[in-house]
C-alpha positions, -999 to +999 in steps of 0.1 A: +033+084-639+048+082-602+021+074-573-005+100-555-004+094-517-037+100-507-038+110-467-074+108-458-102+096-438-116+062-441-149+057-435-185+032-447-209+053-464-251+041-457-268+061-484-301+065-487-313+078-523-345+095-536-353+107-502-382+134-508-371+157-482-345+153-450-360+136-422-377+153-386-377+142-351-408+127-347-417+117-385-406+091-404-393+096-442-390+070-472-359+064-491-364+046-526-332+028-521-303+019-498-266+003-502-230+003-481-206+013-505-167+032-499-174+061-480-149+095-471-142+119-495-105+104-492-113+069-507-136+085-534-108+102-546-083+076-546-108+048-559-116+076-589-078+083-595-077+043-600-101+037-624-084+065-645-047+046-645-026+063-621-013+046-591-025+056-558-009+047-521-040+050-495-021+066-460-053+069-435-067+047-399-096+024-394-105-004-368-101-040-369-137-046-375-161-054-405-165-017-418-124-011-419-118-042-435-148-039-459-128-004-467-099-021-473-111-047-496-128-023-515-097-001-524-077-028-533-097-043-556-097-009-575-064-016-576-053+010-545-017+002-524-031-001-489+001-007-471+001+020-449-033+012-437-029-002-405-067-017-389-063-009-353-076-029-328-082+003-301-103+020-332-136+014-348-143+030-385-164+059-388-200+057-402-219+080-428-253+079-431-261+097-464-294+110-475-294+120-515-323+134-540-316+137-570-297+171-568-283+174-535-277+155-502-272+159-467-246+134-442-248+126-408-210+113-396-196+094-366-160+101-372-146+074-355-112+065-366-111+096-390-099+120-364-067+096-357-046+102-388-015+124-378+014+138-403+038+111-388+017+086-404+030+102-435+065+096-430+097+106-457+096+069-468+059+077-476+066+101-500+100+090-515+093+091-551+058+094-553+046+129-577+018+143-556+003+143-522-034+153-516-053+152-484-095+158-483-117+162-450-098+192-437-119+201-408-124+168-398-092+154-398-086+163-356-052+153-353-039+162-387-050+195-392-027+214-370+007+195-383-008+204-419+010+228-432+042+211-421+036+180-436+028+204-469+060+223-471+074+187-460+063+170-493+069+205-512+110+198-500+110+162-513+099+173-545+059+166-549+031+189-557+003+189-529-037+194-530-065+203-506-097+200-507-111+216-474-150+191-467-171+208-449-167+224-410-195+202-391-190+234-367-192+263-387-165+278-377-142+275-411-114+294-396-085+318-405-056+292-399-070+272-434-053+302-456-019+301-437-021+264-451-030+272-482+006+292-488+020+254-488-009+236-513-004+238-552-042+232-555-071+240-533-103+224-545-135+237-526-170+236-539-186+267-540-198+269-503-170+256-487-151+284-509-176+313-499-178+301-458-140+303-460-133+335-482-163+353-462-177+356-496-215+353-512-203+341-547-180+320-562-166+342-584-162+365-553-142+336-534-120+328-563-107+368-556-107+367-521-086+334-521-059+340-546-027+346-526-004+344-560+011+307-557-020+281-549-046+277-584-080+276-565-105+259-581-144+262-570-168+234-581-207+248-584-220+212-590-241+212-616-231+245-633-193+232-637-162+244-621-144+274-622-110+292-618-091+327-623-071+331-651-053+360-643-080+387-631-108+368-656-126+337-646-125+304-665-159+286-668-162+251-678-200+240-677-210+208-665-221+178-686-256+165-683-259+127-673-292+110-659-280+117-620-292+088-599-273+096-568-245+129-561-229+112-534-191+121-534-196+138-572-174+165-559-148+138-551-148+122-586-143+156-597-109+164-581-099+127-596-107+141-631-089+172-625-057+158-607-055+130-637-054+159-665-034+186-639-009+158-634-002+153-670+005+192-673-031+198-700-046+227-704-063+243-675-096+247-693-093+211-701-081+201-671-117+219-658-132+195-683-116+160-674-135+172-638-167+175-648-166+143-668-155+126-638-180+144-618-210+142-636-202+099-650-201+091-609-236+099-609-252+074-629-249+050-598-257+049-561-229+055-539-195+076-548-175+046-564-198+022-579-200+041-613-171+063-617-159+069-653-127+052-675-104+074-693-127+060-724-159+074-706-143+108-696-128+115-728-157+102-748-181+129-726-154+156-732-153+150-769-191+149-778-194+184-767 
């Protein structure tokens, strides 16, 4: 198994979990619990990946201060190359605070160093050799975003397959340039809706038409339904498995680790659907999106009971 480079934001997550209902100005909410835990849908990803076997090189920017190194400490002891992160003493790492019940959440972000990361930071050397390339946070990735589908087609020439998955648009906007990108990605990995917002859509099912373009396998995750994809003109559905969620935080994330570990090894697509909601649904037994994510024993013992 060659490396993923992961090209992504870097970022502490505050969670808050069993949080009744989302806070007002001018009134004060209780949370059950709190921890500081790996944040940024980049780091989920390439901490989940990890924890399943395959080696992972990290590309993103934080600052030289407590939160960046507490980042960086955290991916490598899940075993994640951090070479090509670089703390920065002009920079400070961005902050999410995370509020979670236990079926969905709400984040409040300062960006901070996310916005920074540019495709020259990904340079040839970067990629020499490695199998895949997948970059998360889309719309919030400033500075990359423009020089995306360059650095796409870019990996595409050396040889590697390349992922997406879009995070959400703190501005509602969602854009038309997104599916220009998308003629350079292998895999596009919305939830369901992201996938709607961008397709101008009001289903998945809907989206996963609206999107297809003939080269790029889109696949929609509807949390605690499952995950979905076309095959051909038909859908393929692959429900979710139940676990005792504690906390949903970055469940999406642990997800496309799942489905890029079995997609990467050329399974099944319905199984590859599978190996994502393992991954998904085991990262939920813990607060925060790393603290519990599943083995390749876990997964596959999920996948088999059913």
């Amino acid at each position: 198994m060659k490396r993923v480079v992961i090209a992504g934001e870097i970022n502490v997550d505050l969670i808050f979990t069993g949080v009744p209902a989302l806070p007002r100005f001018g009134h004060e909410t209780l949370a059950e619990a709190y921890v500081q835990c790996p944040g940024s849908s980049s780091m989920i990803l390439a901490m989940g990946l990890s924890r399943l076997g395959d080696p992972v090189h990290f590309v993103g920017c934080c600052g030289n201060d407590a939160f960046g190194w507490f980042c960086i400490e955290a991916l490598r002891e899940r075993g994640v190359d951090t070479a090509a992160v670089i703390p920065d003493d002009d920079l400070r790492t961005g902050v999410t605070v995370a509020m979670s019940s236990r079926v969905d959440r709400a984040l409040l972000t300062w960006p901070g160093a996310i916005a920074e990361l540019t495709a020259e930071d990904i340079s040839d050397a970067i990629l020499a050799g490695a199998q895949h390339l997948h970059v998360s946070s889309y719309y919030l990735q400033a500075k990359l975003r423009p020089q995306l589908g360059e650095l796409f087609a870019r990996a595409r020439a050396q040889g590697l397959t390349t992922s997406l998955d879009p995070g959400s648009d703190p501005e509602r906007r969602w854009g038309h340039e997104l599916i220009d990108v998308l003629r350079h990605v292998d895999l596009f990995l919305p939830n369901q809706s992201e996938a709607c917002a961008i397709s101008g859509t009001g289903t998945p099912e809907e989206a996963l038409h609206a999107l297809a373009n003939g080269s790029t396998r889109i696949v929609v995750k509807a949390g605690s339904r499952g995950a979905m994809t076309l095959d051909g003109d038909e859908i393929l559905f692959a429900a979710a498995y139940a676990t005792q969620a504690i906390d949903t935080t970055g469940a999406g994330d642990s997800f496309n680790a799942g489905f890029l570990h079995a997609w990467l090894r050329d399974l099944p697509m319905l199984d590859c659907l599978r190996w994502g909601n393992a991954c998904g649904s085991l990262s939920t037994r813990g607060i925060g999106g790393t603290a519990a994510q599943g083995t390749t024993d876990e997964a596959l013992a999920l996948i088999e009971a059913r």
